[in-house]
matplotlib code that plots the C-alpha trace (Angstrom):
import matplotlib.pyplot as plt

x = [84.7, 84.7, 83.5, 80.1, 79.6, 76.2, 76.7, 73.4, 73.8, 71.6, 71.0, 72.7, 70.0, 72.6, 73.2, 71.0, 73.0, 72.6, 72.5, 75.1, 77.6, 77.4, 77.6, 79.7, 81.1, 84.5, 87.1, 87.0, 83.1, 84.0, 86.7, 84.7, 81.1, 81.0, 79.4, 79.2, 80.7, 79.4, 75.7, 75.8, 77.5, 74.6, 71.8, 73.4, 73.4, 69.9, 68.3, 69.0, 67.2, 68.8, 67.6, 69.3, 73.0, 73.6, 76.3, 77.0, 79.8, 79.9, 82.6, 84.5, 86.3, 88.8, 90.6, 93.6, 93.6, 93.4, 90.5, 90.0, 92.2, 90.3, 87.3, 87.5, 88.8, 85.1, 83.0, 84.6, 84.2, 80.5, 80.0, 81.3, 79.4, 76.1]
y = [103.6, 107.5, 108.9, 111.0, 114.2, 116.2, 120.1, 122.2, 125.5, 127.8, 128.7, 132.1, 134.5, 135.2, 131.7, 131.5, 130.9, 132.8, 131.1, 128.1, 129.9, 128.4, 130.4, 133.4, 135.2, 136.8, 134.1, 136.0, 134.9, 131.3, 131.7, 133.8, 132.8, 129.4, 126.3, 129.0, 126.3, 123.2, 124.5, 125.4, 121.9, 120.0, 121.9, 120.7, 117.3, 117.1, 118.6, 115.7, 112.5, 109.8, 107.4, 109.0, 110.1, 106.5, 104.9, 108.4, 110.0, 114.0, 116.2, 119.1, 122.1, 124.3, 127.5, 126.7, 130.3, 130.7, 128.9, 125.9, 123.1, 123.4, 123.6, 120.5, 118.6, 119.7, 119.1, 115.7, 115.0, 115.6, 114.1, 110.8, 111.3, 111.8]
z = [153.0, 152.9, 155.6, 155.1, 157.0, 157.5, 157.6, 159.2, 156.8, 155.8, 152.1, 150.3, 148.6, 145.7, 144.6, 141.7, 138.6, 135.4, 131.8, 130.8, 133.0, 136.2, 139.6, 139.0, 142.0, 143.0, 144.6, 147.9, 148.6, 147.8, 150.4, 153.0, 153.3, 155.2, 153.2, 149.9, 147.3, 149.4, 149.6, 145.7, 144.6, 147.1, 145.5, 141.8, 142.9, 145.0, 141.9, 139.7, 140.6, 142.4, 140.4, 137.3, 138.9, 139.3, 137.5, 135.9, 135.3, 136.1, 134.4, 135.9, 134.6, 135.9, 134.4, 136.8, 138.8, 142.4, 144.1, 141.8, 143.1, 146.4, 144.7, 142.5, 146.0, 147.3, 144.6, 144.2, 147.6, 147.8, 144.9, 145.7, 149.5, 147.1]

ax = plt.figure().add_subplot(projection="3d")
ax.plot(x, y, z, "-o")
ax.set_aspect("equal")
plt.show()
């Protein structure tokens, strides 16, 4: 079993995403601001019924640079906690 972890955090004001593109911010805030990817990936996933995520499969993307290997470890991670 993986182990599941609760985090207490507090939401950003600035994490409203714009058109098809996702949440785009500089690298440096992903990095900096505590729970900044976590919190956005959660509200993704809480914002889907539970009802319809299971048994589905969710696709990720990455452009290779900097911040994304970490990333995709998160997002995978929360989404398999979920």
């Amino acid at each position: 079993p993986i182990p599941v972890l609760t985090v207490q955090t507090s939401p950003y004001e600035d994490q409203r995403p714009t058109g098809g593109g996702g949440l785009r911010r500089p690298t440096a805030l992903f990095e900096g601001q505590r729970n900044y990817l976590p919190n956005f990936v959660q509200s993704l996933l809480s914002s889907v019924d539970l009802r319809d995520r299971q048994g589905c499969t969710m696709v990720g993307g990455s452009d290779g640079r900097d911040f994304s290997k970490t990333a995709i470890e998160i997002v995978v991670q929360m989404a398999a906690a979920n």
